[in-house]
N, C-alpha and C positions, 0 to 999 in steps of 0.2 A: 295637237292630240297625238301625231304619230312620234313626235318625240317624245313625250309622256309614254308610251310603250316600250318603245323603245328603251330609256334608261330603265324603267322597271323591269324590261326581260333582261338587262344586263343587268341589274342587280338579284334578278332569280338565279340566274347562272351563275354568280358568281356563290352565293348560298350552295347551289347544287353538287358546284366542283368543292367547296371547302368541306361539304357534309361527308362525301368519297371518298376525298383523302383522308377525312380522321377513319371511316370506316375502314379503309384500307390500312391502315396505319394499326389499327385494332387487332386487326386478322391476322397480320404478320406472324409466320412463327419464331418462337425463340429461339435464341441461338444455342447450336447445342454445344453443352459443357464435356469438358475431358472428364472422361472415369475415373473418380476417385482413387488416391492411394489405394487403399488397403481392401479395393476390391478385387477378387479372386481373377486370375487370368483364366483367357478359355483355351484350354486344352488341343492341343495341337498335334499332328503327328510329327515324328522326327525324322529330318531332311537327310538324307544318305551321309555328307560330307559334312555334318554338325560334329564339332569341337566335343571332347570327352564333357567339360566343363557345361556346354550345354544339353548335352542327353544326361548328365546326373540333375540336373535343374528339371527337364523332362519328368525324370522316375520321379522329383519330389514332388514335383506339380499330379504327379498321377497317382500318388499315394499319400496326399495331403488329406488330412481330416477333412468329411465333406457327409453332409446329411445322408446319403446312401451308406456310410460305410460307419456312423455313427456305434454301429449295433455290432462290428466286427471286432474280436477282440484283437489288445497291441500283439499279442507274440503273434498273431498268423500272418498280421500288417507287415510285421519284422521280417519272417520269415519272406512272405511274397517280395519282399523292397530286395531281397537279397540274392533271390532266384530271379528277378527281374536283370538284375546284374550280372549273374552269371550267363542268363542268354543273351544279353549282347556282348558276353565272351569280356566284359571285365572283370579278372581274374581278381588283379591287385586289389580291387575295391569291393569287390564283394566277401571277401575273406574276415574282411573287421564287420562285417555284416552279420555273417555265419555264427561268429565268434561274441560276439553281441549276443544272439538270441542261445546262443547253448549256456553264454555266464548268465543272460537275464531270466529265462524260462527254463528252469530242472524241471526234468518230468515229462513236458509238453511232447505228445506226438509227434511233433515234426522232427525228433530230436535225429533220426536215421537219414531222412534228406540233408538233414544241416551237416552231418558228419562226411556223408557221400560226396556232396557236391564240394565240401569242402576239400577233401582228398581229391578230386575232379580238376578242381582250383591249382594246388598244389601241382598237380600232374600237369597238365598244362602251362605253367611256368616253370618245370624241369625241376623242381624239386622232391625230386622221388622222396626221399625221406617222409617228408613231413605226409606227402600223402600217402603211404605205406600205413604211415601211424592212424591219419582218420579212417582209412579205408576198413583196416585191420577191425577197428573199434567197432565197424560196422558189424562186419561178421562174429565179432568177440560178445557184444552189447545187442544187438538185434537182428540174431541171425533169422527170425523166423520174419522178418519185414521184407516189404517187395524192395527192397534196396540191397538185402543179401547177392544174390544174385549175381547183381551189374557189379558191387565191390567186389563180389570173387573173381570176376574176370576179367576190372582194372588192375586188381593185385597181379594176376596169371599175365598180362600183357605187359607187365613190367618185368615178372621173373623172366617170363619167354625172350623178351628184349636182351635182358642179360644173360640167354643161353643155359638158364638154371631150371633146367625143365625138369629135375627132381622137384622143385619147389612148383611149379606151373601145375604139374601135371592132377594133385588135388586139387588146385584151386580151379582149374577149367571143371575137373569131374564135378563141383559142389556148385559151382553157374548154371554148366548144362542140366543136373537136377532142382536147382532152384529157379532159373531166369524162367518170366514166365512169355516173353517175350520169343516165339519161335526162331526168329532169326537168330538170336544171339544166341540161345539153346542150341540152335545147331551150328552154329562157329563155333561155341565153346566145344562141342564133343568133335570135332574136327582138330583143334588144337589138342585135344585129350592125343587124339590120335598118333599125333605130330611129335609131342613128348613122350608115348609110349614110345615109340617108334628112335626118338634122339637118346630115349634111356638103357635102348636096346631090347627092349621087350615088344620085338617086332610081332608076332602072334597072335599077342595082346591087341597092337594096334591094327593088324589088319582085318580083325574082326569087329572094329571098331570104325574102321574106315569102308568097308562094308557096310554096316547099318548107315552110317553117314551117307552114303550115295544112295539107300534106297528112301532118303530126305524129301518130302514135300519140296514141289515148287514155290517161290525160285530157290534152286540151289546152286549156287555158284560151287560149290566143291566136288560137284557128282564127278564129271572125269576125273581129275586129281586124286581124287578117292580112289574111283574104279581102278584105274591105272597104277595106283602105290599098290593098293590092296592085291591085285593080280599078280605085279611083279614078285612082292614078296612070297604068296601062296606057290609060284613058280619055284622061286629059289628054295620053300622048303619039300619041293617034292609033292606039292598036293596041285596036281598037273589039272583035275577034274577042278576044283574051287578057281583054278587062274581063266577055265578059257569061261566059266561062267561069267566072270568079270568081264575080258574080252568081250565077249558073245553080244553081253548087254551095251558097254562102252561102243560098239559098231552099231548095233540094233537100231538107233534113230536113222543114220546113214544109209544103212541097207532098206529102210523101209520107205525114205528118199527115193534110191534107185530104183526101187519094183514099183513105184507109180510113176518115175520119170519114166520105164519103158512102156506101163502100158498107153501115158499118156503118146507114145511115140510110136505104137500101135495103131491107137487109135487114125493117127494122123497118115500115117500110111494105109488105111483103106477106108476115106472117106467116100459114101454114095454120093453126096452131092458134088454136081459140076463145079457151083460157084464155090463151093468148101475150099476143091482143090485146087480153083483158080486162084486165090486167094492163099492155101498154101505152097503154090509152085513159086507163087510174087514171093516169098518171107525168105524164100531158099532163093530163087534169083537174087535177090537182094542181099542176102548174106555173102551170095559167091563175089556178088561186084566189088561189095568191102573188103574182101581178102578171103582167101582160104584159112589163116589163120583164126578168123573169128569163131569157127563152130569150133576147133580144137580148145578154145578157152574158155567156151560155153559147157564143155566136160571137162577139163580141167579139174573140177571140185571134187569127179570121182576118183581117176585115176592119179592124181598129184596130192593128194590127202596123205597127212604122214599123225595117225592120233600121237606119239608122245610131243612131234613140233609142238602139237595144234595145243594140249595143256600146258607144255611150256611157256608159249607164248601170252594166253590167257590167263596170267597168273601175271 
């Protein structure tokens, strides 16, 4: 009898384990397959030290026809695929770019960027010529476009390069009234300045180098300014117009020193004991370091030289 149980629980079990393993054998997942050919890659960002070869496969891949962009028309595709190029500074390949959408698309709005950037292109591979010529077209063909502007003071930075600051000196004046970009509005009228000034019509420019310093922050030209503009009002005798220039050129300085004394006031007649135990330690402390340390802690007053100090900053 108990052998009768026995072979039949060994043949339950062995039913049990085969019924398992087909279930198991069932449930197994598939194996997964490689991605088809001609499915679309995923979009990747570009690795700092990637091959030219593979950041143009990049832009293709980012500007490959794709159901978002279904609805955009080709020339602005064109146009972006080619301003994508010129931001990462490829000059050489973005030119047949440029040049593409001005033969494909007459007319088209974008035609003032494609001209600009393309003189930009040009400029930056030292070929002044050619960008002279698109630059020109800008301002010739769409002077009233927000790309007037910046072309008249790519043009101006080429003349002034060559010292032809008869030629510079409109094209700065028609940036600084058209750029709408303040900074470069006020470089341009700064080089206005620079070119009155190399044409000989000092007057001119230091009336111009004047408004330039009284420029919204930041201005990097304010001294430079004050200080050309003074010198010259000096030399022609207009003694009252130079020390106003001076006056103001010192005026951050001076207003430096009348609160470093009273803050130095203050410190020589503190009420509290602990104040001035605490400032006797910062002067014993300074004496142990050398005597020469507090002589370099004013240094900034009395060793200030303003025409060094423009010099240098320039």
């Amino acid at each position: 009898m108990k052998i009768k149980r026995s072979a039949a629980g060994l043949v339950g079990l062995a039913m049990l384990l085969g019924t398992a393993s087909i279930a198991v054998a069932q449930s197994q997942p598939e194996v997964r397959r490689a991605r088809p050919v001609d499915e679309p890659p995923i979009p990747r960002a570009l690795p700092a030290d990637e091959s030219i070869d593979k950041a143009l496969r990049s832009l293709k891949e980012d500007f490959a026809e794709t159901p978002a962009r279904e609805t955009e028309r080709s020339d602005q595709r064109q146009l972006d695929y080619a301003n994508a190029l010129f931001t990462r500074k490829l000059y050489d390949l973005a030119i047949p770019e440029y040049q593409k959408y001005l033969d494909d698309y007459p007319g088209r709005p974008g035609r003032a960027n494609a001209y600009f950037s393309l003189g930009e292109c040009y400029r930056n591979l030292g070929r002044a010529a050619s960008a002279r010529t698109n630059l020109q077209k800008v301002l010739n063909d769409y002077g009233d476009s927000e790309f007037a502007g910046p072309a008249a003071y790519a043009l101006a930075e080429i003349a002034f390069a060559d010292k032809d600051y008869a030629t510079a000196l409109p094209l700065f004046h028609r940036s600084a009234g058209k750029s709408k970009e303040p900074a470069v509005a006020l470089s341009a009228r700064y080089f206005e300045a620079r070119c009155l000034e190399g044409t000989g019509r000092k007057d001119e420019a230091a009336d111009v180098y004047a408004q330039v310093a009284e420029g919204g922050n930041p201005n990097p030209y304010r001294e430079d300014a004050r200080l050309t503009a003074a010198a010259i009002f000096a030399a022609r005798g207009k003694k009252f117009d130079a020390l106003k220039q001076y006056e103001a050129l010192r005026l951050p300085r001076t207003r430096m020193v009348q609160l470093g004394a009273r803050e130095r006031g203050r410190m020589n007649h503190l009420s509290s004991p602990w104040d001035r135990f605490k400032r006797d330690a910062r002067i014993a402390w300074r004496r142990w370091r050398g005597a020469k340390t507090s002589l370099q802690e004013i240094a900034w007053i009395y060793g200030y030289n303003p025409q060094q100090s423009v010099v240098s900053s320039q």
